[in-house]
C-alpha positions as CSV (number, residue, x, y, z in Angstrom):
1,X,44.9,95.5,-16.0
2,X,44.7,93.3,-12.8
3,X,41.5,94.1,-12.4
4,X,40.3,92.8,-16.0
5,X,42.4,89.4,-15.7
6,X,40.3,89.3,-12.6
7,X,36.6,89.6,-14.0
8,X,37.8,87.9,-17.0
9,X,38.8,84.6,-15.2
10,X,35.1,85.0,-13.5
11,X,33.6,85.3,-16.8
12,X,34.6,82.2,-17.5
13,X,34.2,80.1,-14.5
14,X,30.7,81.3,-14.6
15,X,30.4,80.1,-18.4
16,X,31.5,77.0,-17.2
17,X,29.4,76.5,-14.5
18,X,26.3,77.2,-16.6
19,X,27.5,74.4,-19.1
20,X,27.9,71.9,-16.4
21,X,24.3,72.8,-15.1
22,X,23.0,72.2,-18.6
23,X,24.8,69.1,-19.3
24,X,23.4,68.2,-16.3
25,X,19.7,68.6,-16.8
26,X,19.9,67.3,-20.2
27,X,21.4,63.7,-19.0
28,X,18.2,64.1,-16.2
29,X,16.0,64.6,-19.1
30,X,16.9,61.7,-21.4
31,X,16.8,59.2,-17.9
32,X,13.1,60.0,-17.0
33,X,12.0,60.6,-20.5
34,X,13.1,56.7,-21.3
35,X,10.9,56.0,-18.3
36,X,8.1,57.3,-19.9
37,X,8.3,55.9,-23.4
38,X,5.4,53.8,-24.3
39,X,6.7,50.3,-25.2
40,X,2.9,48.9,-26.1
41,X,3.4,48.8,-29.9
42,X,6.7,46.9,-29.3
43,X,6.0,43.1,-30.4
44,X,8.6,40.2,-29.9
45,X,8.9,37.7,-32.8
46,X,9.3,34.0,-32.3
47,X,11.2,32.3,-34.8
48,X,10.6,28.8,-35.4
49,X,13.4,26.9,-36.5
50,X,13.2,25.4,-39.6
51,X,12.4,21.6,-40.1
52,X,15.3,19.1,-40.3
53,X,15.1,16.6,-43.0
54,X,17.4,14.0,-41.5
55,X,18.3,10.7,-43.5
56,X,20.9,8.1,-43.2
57,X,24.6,9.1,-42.2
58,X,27.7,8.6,-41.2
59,X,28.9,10.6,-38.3
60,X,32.5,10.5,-38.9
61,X,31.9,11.7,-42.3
62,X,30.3,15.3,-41.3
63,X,31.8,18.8,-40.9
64,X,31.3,21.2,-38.3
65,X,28.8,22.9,-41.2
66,X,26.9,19.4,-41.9
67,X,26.9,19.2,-37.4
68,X,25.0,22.6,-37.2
69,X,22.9,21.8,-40.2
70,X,21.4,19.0,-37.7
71,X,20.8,21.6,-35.4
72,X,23.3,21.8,-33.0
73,X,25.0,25.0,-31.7
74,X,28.6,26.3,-32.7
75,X,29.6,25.5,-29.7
76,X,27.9,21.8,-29.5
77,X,29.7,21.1,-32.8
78,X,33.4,22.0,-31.0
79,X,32.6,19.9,-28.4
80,X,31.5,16.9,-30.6
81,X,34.2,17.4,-33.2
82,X,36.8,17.2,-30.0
83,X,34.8,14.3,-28.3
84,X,35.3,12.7,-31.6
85,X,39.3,13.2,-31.9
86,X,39.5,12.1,-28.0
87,X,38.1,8.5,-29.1
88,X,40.8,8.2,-31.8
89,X,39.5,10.6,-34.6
90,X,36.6,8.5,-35.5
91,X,33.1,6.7,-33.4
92,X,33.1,3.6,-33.7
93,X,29.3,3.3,-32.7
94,X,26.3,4.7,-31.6
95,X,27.0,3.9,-27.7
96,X,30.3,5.9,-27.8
97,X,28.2,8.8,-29.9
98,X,25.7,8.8,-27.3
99,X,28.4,9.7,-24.8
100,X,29.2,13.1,-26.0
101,X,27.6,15.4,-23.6
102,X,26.8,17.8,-26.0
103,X,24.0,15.8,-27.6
104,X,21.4,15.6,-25.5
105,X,18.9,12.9,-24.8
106,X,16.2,14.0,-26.8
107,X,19.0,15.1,-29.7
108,X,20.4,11.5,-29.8
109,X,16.6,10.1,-29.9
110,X,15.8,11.7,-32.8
111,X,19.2,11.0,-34.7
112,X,19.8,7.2,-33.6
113,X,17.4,6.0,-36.6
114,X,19.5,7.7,-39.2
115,X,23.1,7.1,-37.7
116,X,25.1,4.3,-39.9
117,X,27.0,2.7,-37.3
118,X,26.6,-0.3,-34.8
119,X,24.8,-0.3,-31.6
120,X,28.2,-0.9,-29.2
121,X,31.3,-1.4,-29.3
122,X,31.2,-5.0,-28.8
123,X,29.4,-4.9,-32.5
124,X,31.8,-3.0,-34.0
125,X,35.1,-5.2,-33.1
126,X,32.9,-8.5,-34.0
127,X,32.0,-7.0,-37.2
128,X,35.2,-5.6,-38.0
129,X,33.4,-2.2,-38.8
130,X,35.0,-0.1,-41.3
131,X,31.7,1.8,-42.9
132,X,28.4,1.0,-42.9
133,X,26.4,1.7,-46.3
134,X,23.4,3.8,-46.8
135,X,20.7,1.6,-47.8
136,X,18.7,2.1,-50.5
137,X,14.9,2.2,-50.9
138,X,13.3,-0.7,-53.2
139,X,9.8,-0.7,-54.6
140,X,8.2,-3.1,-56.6
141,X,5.1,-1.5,-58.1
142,X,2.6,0.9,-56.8
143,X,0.9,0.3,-53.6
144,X,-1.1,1.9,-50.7
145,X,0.8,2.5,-47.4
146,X,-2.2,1.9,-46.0
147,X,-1.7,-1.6,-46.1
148,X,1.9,-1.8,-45.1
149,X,3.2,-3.7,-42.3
150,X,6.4,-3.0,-40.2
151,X,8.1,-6.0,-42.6
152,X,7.0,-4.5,-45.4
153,X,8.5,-1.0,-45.1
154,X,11.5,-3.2,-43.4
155,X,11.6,-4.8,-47.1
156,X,11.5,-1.5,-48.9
157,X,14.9,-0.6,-47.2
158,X,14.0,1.0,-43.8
159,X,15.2,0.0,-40.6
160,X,13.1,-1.3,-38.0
161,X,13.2,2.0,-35.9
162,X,11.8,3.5,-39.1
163,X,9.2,1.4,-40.1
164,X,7.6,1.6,-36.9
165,X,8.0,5.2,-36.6
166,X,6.1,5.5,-40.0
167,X,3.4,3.1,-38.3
168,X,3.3,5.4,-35.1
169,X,3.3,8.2,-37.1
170,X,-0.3,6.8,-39.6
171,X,-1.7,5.8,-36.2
172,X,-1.6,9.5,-35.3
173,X,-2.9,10.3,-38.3
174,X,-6.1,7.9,-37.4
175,X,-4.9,4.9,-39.1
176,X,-4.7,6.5,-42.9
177,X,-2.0,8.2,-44.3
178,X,-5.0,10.2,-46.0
179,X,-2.6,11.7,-48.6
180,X,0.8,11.9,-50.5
181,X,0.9,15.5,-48.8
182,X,0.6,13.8,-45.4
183,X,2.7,11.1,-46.5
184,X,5.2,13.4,-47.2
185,X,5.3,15.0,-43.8
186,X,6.3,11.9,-41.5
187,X,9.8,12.7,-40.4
188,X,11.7,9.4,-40.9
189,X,11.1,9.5,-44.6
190,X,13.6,12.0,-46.2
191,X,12.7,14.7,-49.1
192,X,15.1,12.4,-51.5
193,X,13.2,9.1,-50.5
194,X,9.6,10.7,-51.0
195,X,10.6,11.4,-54.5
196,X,11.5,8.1,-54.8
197,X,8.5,6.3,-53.3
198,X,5.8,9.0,-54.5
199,X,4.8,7.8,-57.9
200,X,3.8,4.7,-56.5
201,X,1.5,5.5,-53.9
202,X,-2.1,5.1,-54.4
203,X,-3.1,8.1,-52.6
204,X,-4.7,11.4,-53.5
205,X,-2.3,14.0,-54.2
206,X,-4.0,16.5,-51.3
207,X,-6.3,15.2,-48.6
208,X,-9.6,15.1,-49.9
209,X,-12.1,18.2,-49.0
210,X,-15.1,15.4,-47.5
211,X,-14.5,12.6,-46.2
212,X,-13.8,9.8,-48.8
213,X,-12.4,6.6,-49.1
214,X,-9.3,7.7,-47.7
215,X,-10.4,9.6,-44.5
216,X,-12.3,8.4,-41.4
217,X,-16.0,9.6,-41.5
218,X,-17.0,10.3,-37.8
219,X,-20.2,10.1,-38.4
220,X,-20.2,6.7,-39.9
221,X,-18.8,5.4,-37.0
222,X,-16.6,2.2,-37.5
223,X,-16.3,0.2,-40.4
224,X,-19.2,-2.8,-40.3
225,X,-17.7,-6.2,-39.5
226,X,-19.0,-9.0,-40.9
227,X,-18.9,-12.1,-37.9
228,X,-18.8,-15.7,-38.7
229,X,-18.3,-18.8,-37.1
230,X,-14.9,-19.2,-35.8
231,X,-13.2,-21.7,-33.5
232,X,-11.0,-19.6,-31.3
233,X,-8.4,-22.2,-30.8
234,X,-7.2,-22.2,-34.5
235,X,-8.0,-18.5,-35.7
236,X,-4.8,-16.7,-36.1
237,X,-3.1,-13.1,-36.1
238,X,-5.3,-12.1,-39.3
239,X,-7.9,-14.3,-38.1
240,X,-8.8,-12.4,-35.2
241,X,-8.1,-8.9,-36.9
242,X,-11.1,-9.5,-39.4
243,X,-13.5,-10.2,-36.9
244,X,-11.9,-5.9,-35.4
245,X,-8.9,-6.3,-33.7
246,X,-6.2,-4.7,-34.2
247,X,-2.6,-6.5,-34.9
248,X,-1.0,-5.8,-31.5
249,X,-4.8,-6.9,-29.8
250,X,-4.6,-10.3,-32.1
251,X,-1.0,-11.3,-31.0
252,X,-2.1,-10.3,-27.4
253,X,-5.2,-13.0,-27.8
254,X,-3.2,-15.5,-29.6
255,X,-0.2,-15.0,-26.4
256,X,-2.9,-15.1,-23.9
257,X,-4.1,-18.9,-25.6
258,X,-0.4,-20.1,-26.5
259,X,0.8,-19.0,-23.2
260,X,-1.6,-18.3,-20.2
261,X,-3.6,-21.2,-21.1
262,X,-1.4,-23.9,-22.7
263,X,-2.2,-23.8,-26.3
264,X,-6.3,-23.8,-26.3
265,X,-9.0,-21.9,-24.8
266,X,-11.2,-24.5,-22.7
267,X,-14.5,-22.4,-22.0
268,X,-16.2,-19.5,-23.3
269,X,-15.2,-17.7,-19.6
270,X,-11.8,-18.0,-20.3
271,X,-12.2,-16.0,-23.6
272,X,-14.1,-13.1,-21.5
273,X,-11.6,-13.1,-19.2
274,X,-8.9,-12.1,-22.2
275,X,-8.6,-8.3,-21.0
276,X,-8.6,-7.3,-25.0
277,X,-11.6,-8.5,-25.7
278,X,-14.2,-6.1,-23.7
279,X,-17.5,-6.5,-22.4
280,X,-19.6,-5.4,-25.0
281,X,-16.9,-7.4,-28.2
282,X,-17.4,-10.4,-26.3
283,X,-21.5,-10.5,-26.6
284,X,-21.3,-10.1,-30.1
285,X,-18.5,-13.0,-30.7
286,X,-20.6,-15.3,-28.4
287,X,-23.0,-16.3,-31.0
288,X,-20.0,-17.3,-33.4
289,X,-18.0,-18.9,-31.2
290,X,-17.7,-22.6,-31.7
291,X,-15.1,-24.4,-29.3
292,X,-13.8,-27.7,-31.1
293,X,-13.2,-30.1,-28.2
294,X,-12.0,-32.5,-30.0
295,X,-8.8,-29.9,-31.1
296,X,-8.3,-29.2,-27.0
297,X,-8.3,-33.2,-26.2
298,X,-5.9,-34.1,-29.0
299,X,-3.6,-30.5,-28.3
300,X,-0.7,-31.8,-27.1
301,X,0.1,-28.8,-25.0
302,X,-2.3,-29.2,-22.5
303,X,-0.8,-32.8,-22.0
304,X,2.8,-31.2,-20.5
305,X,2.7,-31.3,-17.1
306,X,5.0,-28.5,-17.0
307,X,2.7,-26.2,-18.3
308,X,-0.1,-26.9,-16.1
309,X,0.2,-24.2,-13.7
310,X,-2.2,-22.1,-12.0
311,X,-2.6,-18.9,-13.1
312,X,-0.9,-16.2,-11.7
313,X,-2.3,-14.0,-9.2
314,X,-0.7,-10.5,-10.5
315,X,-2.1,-8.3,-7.4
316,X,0.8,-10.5,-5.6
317,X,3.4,-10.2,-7.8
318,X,6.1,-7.5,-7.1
319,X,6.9,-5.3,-10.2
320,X,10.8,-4.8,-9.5
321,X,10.7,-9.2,-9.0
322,X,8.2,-10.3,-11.7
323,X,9.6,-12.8,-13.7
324,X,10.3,-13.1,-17.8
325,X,7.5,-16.0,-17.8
326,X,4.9,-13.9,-15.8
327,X,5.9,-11.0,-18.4
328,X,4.7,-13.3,-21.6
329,X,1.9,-15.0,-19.5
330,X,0.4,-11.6,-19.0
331,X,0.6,-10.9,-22.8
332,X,3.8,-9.6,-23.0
333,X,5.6,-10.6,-26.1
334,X,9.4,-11.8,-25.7
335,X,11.0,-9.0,-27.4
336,X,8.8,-6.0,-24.4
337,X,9.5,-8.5,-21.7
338,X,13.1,-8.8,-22.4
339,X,13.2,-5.0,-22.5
340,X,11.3,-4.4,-19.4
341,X,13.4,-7.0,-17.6
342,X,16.9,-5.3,-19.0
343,X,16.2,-1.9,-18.2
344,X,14.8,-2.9,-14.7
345,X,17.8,-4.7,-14.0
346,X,20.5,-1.5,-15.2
347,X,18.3,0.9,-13.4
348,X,18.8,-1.8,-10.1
349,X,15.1,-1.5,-9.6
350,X,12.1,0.9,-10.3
351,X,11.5,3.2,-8.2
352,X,8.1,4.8,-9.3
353,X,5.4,2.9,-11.6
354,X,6.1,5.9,-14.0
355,X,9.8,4.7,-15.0
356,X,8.4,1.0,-16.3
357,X,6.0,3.2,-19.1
358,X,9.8,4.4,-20.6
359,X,10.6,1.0,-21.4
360,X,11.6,0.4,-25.0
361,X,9.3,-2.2,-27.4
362,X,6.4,-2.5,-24.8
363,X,2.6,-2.0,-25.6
364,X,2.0,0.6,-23.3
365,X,-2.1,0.1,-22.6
366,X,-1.1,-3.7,-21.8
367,X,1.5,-2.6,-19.3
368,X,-0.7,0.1,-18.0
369,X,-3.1,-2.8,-17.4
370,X,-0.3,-4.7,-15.6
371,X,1.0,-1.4,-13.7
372,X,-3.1,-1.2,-11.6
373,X,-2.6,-4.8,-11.4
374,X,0.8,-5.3,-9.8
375,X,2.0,-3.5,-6.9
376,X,5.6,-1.8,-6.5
377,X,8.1,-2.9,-3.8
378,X,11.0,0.0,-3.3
379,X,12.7,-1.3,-0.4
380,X,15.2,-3.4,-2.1
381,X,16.4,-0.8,-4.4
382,X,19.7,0.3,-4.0
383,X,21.1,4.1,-3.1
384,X,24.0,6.3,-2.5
385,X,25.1,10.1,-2.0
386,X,27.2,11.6,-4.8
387,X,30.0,11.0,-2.7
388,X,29.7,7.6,-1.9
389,X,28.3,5.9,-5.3
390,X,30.4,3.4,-6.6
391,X,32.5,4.4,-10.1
392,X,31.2,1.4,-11.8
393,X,27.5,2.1,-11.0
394,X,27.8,5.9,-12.4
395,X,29.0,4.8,-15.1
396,X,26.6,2.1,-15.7
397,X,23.3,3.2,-14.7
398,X,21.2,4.7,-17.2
399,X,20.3,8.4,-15.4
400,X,24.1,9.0,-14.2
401,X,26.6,7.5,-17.0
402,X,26.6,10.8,-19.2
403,X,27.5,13.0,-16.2
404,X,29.5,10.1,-14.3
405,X,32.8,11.4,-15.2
406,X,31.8,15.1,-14.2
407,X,30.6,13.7,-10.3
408,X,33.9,11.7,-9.9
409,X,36.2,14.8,-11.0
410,X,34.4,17.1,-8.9
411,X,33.9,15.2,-5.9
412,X,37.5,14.8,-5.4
413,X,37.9,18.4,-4.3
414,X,34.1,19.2,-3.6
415,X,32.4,17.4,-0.5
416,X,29.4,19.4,-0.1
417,X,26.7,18.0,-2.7
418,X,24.6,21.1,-3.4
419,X,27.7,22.4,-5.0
420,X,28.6,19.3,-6.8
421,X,25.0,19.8,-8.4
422,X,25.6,23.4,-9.3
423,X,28.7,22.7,-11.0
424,X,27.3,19.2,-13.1
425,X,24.4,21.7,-14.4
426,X,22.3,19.2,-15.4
427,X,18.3,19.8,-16.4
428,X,16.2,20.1,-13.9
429,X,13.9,17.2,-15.5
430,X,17.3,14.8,-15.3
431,X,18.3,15.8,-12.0
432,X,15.2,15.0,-10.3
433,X,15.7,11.4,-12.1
434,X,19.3,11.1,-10.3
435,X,17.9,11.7,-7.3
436,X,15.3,8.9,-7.4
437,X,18.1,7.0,-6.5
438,X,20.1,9.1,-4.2
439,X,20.0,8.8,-0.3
């Protein structure tokens, strides 16, 4: 009897063992086998996310649904709809948005045309802001946008941001909206004011198959301008466009007269020298030109003493000192050389030529011009550590106000840098811009 209990207990160690063993080599075999599947048919799908028709709104009026249907995150949305309660349960305007570190830069860009509310603040209190209303879009009878100017789509009911967004955006298109179907697809005009607008365009429905009288033939080249005799010191802004400018190359020849040169051209030289008009433009206006002295004796302008100046050597003139005046007598029209001025003076100085091509309202090819003109003096510009940087200048200057609260919390228990940047977790693109202006 002793002797069975015996073998059987063996039997079933053994049994045992054997069912490890194969539980074993089974686990062995699904481990090397997954090594050896073929992944080559396996094909990753990018989703693009849909297009956002944005319009006008009101901020304080959305849900966390309506946040997320602008295309933020879940998570974005918390953070906004607590940033909003923080500041009193409702933004008052689009500076205090703009502080909310969950919309980025580039998300606040493409919002800040649509947002109904004032720019600061300051605006808000003055205007005794309560809501601002939606505006509506007016038309007055067919027409070709074509042919519109900023204060014309101003007039329809868009903002300024908007109506030179929908000139940027026909420029890209090569100076023809071409069709209602590319019409349609310029961002700042919503689904709701297309409807609106489209029964009154005089466009084609579809861009047509050959080139026509709404597309640009590249094999016809330019259209033929017809030149005439012109005295250049009383053509104006459509003036000069008729004999091929374009609008922002008139007002640049008509600042360059007003301005640089006291109200009058004096000699065909001075008319080459205008750095719109090129070479090749300028032979085939000499013929026509026809400069009335008469007009440049009797111009009162050139009889103020306190506009006759020299001109201004530019390849002198420091870029983080040039003046407002210098700005405009370059070509510069008030409204770019008030912007250039402003944001030099809250970043505290450039730092690289780069930065001034950011600026807000300016003509980029005329400050291009200006930038291989003009050289760039750094040494005044002023720099701190992370530790050291004055409260008031986080919080003011441009690249460190949305994280300025995050450095002077962290820095008051963390004195080593490198981990102060680890923890702000900033973009790599924004971080380098910091440290333009960090010792």
């Amino acid at each position: 009897m002793i002797k069975f209990t015996v073998m059987r207990k063996t039997y079933y160690q053994r049994l045992a063992g054997m069912g490890l063993l194969l539980v074993i080599l089974f686990t062995f075999q699904e481990y090397t086998s997954k090594d050896k599947e073929d992944f080559s048919e396996v094909k990753f799908v990018t989703e693009h996310p849909a297009a956002i028709n944005l319009t006008e709104f009101d901020p304080n009026e959305l849900d966390a649904k309506q946040w997320q249907n602008l295309g933020f995150t879940e998570k974005q949305v918390k953070t906004i709809l607590n940033y909003k309660k923080i500041v009193g349960g409702k933004f008052i305007s689009k500076e205090q948005l703009k502080k909310c570190f969950a919309i980025s830069e580039n998300q606040f860009s493409a919002l800040d045309p649509y947002v109904l509310l004032p720019e600061t603040g300051k605006e808000a209190k003055s205007n005794r802001f309560n809501h601002y209303e939606k505006r509506g879009i007016t038309i007055s009878g067919s027409f070709n946008p074509d042919h519109y100017s900023a204060a014309d789509w101003q007039k329809m009911g868009f903002s300024e941001k908007q109506a030179a967004a929908i000139l940027k955006y026909k420029h890209y298109l090569g100076g023809s909206f071409v069709s209602k179907e590319k019409f349609r697809e310029c961002f700042i005009i919503s689904e709701e004011n297309f409807q609106k607008i489209s029964p009154y365009l005089l466009l084609p429905e579809k861009a047509p198959a050959s080139p026509g009288r709404y597309a640009k033939n590249p094999n016809q080249g330019k259209t033929k301008i017809r030149y005439y005799a012109f005295d250049p010191n009383t053509l104006d802004l459509e003036g000069w466009k008729s004999l091929g400018f374009s609008e922002k190359q008139a007002q640049t020849i008509i600042n360059y007269r007003n301005r640089n040169l006291k109200g009058s051209f004096k000699s065909l030289e001075e008319i080459q020298r205008c750095f719109v008009i090129s070479p090749e433009k300028f032979a085939k206006l000499k013929p026509f030109i026809h400069l009335n002295t008469t007009f440049i004796t009797a111009n009162p302008s050139n009889k103020n003493p306190e506009l006759n100046q020299q001109e201004t050597d530019f390849s002198k003139v420091d870029l983080n000192s040039i003046t407002f005046r210098q700005l405009i007598e370059f070509g510069f029209d008030e409204r770019a050389a008030g912007s250039l001025i402003g944001f030099r003076k809250k970043l505290g100085g450039f730092v690289t030529k780069e930065q001034i091509l950011t600026t807000y309202n300016i003509d980029k090819e005329l400050t291009q011009k200006l930038l291989s003109a003009a050289p760039l003096n750094t040494s005044n510009v002023q720099k701190y550590t992370l530790l050291d940087a004055p409260e008031e200048w986080l919080k003011n200057h441009p690249y460190f106000k949305y994280s300025a609260d995050k450095i002077i919390f962290y820095r008051l228990s963390e004195k080593d840098e490198r981990k102060i940047w680890k923890l702000l977790k900033v973009k790599p693109e924004y971080e380098a811009r910091m440290k333009m202006y960090l010792k």
